[in-house]
C-alpha positions in Angstrom: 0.0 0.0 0.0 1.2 3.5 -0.9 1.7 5.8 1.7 -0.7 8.9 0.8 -0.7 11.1 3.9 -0.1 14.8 3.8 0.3 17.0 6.7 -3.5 18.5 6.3 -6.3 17.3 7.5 -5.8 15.4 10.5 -8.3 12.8 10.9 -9.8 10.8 7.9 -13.3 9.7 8.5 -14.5 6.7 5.9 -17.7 4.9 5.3 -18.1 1.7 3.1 -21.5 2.5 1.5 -23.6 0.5 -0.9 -27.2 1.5 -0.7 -27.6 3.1 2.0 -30.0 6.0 1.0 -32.1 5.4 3.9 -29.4 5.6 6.4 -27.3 8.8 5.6 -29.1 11.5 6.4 -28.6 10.0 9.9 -24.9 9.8 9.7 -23.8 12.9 7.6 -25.7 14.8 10.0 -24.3 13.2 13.2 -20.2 13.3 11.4 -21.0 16.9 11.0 -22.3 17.8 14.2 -19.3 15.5 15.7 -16.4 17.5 13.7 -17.8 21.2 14.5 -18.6 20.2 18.1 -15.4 18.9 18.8 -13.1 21.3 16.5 -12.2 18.5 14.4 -9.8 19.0 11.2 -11.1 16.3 9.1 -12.3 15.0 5.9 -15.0 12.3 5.1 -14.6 10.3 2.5 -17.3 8.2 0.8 -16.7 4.9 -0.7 -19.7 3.8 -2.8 -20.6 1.2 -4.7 -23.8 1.9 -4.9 -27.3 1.3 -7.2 -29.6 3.1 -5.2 -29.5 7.0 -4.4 -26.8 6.9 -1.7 -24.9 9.2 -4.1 -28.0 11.8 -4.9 -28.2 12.2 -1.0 -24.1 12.8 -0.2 -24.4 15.4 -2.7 -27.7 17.2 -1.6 -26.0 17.2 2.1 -22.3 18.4 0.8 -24.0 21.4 -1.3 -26.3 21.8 1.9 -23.1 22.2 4.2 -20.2 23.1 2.0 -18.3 25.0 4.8 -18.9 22.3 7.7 -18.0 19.4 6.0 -15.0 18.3 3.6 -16.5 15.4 1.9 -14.8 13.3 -0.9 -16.6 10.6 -2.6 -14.8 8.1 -4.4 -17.3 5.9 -6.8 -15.9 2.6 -8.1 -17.8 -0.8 -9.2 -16.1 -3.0 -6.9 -18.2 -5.1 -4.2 -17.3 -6.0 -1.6 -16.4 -4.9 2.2 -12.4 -5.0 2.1 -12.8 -3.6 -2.0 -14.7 -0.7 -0.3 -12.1 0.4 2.4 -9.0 -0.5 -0.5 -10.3 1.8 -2.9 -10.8 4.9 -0.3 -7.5 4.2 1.4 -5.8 5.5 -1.8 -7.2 8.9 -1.4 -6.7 9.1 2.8 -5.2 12.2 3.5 -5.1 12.2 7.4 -2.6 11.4 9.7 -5.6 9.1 11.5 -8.0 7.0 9.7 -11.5 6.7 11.4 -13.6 4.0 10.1 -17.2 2.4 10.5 -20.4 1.9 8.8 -23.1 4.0 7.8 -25.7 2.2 8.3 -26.8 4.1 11.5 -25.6 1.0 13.7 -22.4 3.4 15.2 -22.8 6.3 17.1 -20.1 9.0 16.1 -20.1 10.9 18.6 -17.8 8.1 19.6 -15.0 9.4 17.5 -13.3 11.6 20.0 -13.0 8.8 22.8 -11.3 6.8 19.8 -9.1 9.8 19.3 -7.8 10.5 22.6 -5.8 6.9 22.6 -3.6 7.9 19.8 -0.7 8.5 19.9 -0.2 6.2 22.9 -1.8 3.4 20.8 -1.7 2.4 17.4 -4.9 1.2 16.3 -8.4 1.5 18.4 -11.2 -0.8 17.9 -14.7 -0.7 19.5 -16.1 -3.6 21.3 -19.8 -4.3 21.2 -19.4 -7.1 24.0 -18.3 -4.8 26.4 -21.2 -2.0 25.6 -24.7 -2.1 24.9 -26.9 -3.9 22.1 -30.2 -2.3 21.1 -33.0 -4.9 20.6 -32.6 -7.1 17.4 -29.6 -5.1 16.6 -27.3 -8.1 15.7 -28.9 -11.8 14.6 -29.0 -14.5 17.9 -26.4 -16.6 15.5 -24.2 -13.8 14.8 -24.0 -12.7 18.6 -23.9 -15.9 20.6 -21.9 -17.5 17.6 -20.5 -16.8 14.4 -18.6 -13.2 16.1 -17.6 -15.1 19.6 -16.0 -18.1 17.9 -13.9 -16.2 14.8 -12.9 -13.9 17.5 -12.1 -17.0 20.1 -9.9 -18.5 16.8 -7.9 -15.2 16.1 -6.7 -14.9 19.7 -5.8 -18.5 20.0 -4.2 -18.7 16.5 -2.7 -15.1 16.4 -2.4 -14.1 20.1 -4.5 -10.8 20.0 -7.0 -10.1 22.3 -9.4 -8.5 20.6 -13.0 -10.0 21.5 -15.2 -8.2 19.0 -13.5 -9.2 15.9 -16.2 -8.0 13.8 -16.5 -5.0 14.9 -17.0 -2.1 12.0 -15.3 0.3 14.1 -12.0 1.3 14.3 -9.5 4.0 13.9 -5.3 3.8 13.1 -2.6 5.9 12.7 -2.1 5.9 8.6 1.5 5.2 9.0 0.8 1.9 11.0 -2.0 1.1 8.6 0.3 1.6 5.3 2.2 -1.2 7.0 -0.3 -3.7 6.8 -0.5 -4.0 2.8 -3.9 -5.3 3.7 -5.4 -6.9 0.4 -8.5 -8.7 0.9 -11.8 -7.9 -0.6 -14.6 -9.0 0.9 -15.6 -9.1 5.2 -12.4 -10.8 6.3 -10.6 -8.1 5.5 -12.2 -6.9 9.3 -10.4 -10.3 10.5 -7.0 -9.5 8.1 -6.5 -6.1 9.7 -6.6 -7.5 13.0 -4.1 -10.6 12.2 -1.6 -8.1 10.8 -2.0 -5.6 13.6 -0.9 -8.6 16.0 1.4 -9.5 13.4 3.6 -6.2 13.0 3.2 -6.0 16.9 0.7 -2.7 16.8 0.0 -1.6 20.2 -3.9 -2.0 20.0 -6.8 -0.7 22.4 -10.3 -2.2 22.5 -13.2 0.5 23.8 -16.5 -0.3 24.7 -19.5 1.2 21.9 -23.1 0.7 22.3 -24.5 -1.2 18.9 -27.6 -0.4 17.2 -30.3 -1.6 15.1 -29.1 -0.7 11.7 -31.2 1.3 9.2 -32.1 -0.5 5.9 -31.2 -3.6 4.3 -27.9 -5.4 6.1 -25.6 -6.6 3.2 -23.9 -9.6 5.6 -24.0 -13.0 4.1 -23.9 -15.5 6.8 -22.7 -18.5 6.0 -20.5 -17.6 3.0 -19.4 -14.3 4.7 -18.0 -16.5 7.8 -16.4 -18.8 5.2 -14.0 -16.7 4.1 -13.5 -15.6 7.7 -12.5 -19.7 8.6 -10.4 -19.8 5.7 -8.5 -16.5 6.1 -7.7 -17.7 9.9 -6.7 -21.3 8.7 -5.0 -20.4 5.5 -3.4 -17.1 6.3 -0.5 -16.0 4.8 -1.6 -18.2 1.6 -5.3 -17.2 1.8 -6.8 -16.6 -1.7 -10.1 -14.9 -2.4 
């Protein structure tokens, strides 16, 4: 991964979207409100993906708040989770790289208590475990299985001891991400970022978030989503997409 940081602006906020009309009105207004409230210097930037009007409604809010909020929105074709965070890594300008979904599940006012770790840490993660779940925010299997078992199999097999693997998020200092060279495509890449954390010995924080229901559609895949988590764990460094 090429290193693209510059000296200005600080933080770099970005959200995976594809089709998610419904939910970012929510979170554009929230990021906004976050930044001026705290005296943030960041951007935002978008990735999309997206079929619906996700992109009709970042652009109604940017020309709505053109001073408040620095918004970039990078449109590609690419599906895909890890394809989504890949292809808006490249235009990262901040010396910190914020990153969740906006799919109104994460609160953002969260982003300062991620903030005030660095620099003492290198990457911040939240954990839903340790906070609060709104009702039928998260599927029974997903909660009680599927997230406690990967996240049971990359401490045993990788020593972390991170206990919400799949957590969406996360913030890192840019040079420790540019590290990394993270390269898969699809949801593992949540469970790739977290091997080579542990792996290039990243001094990592976990935080407790509160988790809520999400607004719209949810794009998780169960069973073949946690497939390629197994076979990232098992197979990594050979792991093929």
């Amino acid at each position: 991964m090429k290193n693209f940081r510059q000296k200005s602006p600080n933080l770099t906020i970005i959200l995976p979207c594809r089709n998610e009309q419904a939910a970012l009105p929510h979170c554009l207004f929230q990021i906004k409100e976050v930044i001026n409230q705290n005296n943030l210097d960041a951007e935002l930037i978008i990735s999309d993906s997206s079929s619906d009007k996700s992109i009709e409604v970042i652009k109604q809010f940017a020309t709505k708040y053109p001073k408040k909020l620095k918004i970039k929105i990078v449109k590609h074709n690419k599906e895909g989770y890890g394809n989504a965070y890949l292809e808006a890594f490249k235009h990262a300008s901040g010396d910190y790289i914020f990153m969740a979904d906006c799919d109104g599940s994460y609160d953002f006012n969260e982003i300062p208590n991620f903030l005030k770790h660095f620099p003492e840490y290198d990457f911040v993660i939240g954990n839903r475990f340790a906070g609060k779940f709104e009702p039928e925010s998260m599927p029974w299997s997903h909660k009680y299985l599927g997230n406690p078992i990967l996240s049971g199999l990359l401490r045993s097999f990788y020593g972390t001891s991170i206990k919400d693997c799949h957590c969406g998020m996360r913030a890192i200092k840019t040079d420790c991400l540019n590290k990394l060279d993270l390269k898969t495509t699809g949801m593992e890449f949540a469970s790739e970022m977290i091997i080579k954390a542990s792996k290039n010995n990243l001094k990592i924080k976990q935080i407790p978030i509160d988790y809520k229901k999400r607004i719209g559609t949810s794009k998780l895949k169960t069973f073949s989503d946690g497939w390629r988590h197994l076979k990232l764990i098992f197979l990594y460094p050979s792991y093929k997409d």
